[in-house]
N, C-alpha and C positions, 0 to 999 in steps of 0.2 A: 533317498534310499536308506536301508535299513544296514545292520555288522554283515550278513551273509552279503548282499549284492557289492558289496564296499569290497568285500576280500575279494568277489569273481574279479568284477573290474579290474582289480590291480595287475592282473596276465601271473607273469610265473617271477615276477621278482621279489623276493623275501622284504626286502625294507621297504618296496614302495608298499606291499600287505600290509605291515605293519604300520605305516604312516596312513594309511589311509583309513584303517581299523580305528585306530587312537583321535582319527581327526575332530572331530566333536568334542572332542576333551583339549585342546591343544589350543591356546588361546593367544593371540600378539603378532606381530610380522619379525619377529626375530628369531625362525622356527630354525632356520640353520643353525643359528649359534644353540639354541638346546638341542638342536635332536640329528646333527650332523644334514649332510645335504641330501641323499637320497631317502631318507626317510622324512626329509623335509618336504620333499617331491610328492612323498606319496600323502601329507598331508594337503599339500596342494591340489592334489588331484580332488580329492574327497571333496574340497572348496567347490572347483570345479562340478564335479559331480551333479553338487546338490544346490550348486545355482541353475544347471542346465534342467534338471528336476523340477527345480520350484518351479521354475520361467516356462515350462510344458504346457501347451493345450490340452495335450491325455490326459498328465495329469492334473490341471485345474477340473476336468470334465470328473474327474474320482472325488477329489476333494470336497467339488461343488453339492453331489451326494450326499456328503457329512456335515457339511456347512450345518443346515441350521441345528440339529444337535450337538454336534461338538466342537462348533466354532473355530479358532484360530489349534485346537488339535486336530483339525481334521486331516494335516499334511502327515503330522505324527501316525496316524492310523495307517495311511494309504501307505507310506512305508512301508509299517508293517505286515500288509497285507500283497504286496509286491513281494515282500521278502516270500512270504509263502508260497506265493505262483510259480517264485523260482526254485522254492525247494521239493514242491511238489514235482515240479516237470525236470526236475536237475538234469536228468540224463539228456534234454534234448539242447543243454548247453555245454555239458561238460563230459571227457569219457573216464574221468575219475569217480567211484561214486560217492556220493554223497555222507557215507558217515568217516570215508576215510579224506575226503576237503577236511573236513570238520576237525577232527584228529589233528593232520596238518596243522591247521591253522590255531589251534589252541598251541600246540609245542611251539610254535614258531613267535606265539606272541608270548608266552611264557618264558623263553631264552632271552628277550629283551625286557625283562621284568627292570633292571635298573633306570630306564626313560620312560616304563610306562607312571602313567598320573596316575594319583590316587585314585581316582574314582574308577578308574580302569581295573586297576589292581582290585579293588572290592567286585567290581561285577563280573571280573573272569571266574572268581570262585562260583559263583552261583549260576556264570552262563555253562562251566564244564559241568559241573555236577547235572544243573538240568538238559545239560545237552540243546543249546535252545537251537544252532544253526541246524540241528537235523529235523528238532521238534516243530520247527516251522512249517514242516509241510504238513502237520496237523493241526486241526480247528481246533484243538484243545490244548495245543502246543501255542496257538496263536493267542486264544484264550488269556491264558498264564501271562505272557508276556503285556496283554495288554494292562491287566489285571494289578501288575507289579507296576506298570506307569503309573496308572492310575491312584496308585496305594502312594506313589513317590510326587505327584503333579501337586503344585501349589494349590491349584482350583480346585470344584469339583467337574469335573473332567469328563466324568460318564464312559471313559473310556473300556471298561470293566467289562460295557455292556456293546460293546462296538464287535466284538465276535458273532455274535446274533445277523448284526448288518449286512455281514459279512456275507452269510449264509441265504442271508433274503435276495440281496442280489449280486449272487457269484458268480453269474455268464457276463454281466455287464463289468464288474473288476476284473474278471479273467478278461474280459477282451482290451480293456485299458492296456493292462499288460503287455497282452502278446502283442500290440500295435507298437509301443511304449520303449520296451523293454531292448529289443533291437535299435533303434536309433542309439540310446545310452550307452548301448554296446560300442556301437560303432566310435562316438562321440569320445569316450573311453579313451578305447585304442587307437585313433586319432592323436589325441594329448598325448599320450603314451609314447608312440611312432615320432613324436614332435621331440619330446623332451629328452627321452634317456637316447635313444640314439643319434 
């Protein structure tokens, strides 16, 4: 999953957000000693997350999709395109709405600016400015994001052009989703239910 479903996941606790936001940047099994233990947790989680993700039926069935043109980015995409399902339909997960998450969730990863990594630190300027958790529920919004991987991907990626895909077959990734999307949740809050309390 993509920054936006990382931050729902986390429920309403501020460090596991942040640890779980930051978790693709956080690299070692010694995350306590850097990053204190509940925001160790929330890196944890993110682990968690995006093994129970990768290891999906649904979503191998999305990936399988992009396999033969974008190869081993195809998981990178479906992500992305996940993220948008859920920013699109936001309100039938959440009763906050959606540009004030967003708000949240920048101030709150910006108060912990001293443990965020570098590469964090460079891509929050450009995710608040583009506003990207809210831009995600646009094709154009998706666009851009893919656009800027692509521009950043060792290979050529073709990801650029994976917005188009997107558009050609939307009932078929929307329904991944909404099958998808609940279990994750559950799965989530589960780990959650286990660990902090």
């Amino acid at each position: 999953m993509n920054f936006l479903a990382h931050l729902y996941l986390s429920g309403d606790n501020p460090p596991i957000k942040v640890g779980n936001f930051i978790g693709d940047f956080v690299k070692g099994k010694n995350i306590e000693e850097q990053l204190g233990s509940e925001i160790a947790k929330g890196v944890l989680l993110h682990r968690e997350i995006d093994w129970f993700t990768d290891h999906h039926p649904i979503v191998k069935q999305s990936k399988d999709r992009l396999r033969a043109k974008y190869k081993h980015y195809s998981g990178v995409i479906t992500d992305i395109y996940f993220d948008h399902f859920l920013a699109r339909n936001w309100d039938r997960f959440s009763e906050q709405i959606l540009p004030d998450f967003a708000e949240d969730s920048y101030s709150l990863i910006q108060q912990h600016d001293s443990i965020l990594p570098s590469e964090v630190k460079y891509m929050m300027t450009h995710m608040i400015r583009g506003n990207w958790l809210v831009n995600y529920s646009k094709i154009e919004g998706i666009h851009r994001a893919l656009s800027g991987m692509a521009h950043r991907a060792k290979f050529d990626s073709k990801m650029e052009e994976a917005s188009e895909e997107l558009q050609k077959n939307y009932t078929d990734f929307e329904g991944d989703f909404f099958s998808f999307f609940p279990e994750l949740k559950k799965f989530a809050t589960d780990w959650l239910t286990e660990k902090i309390n």
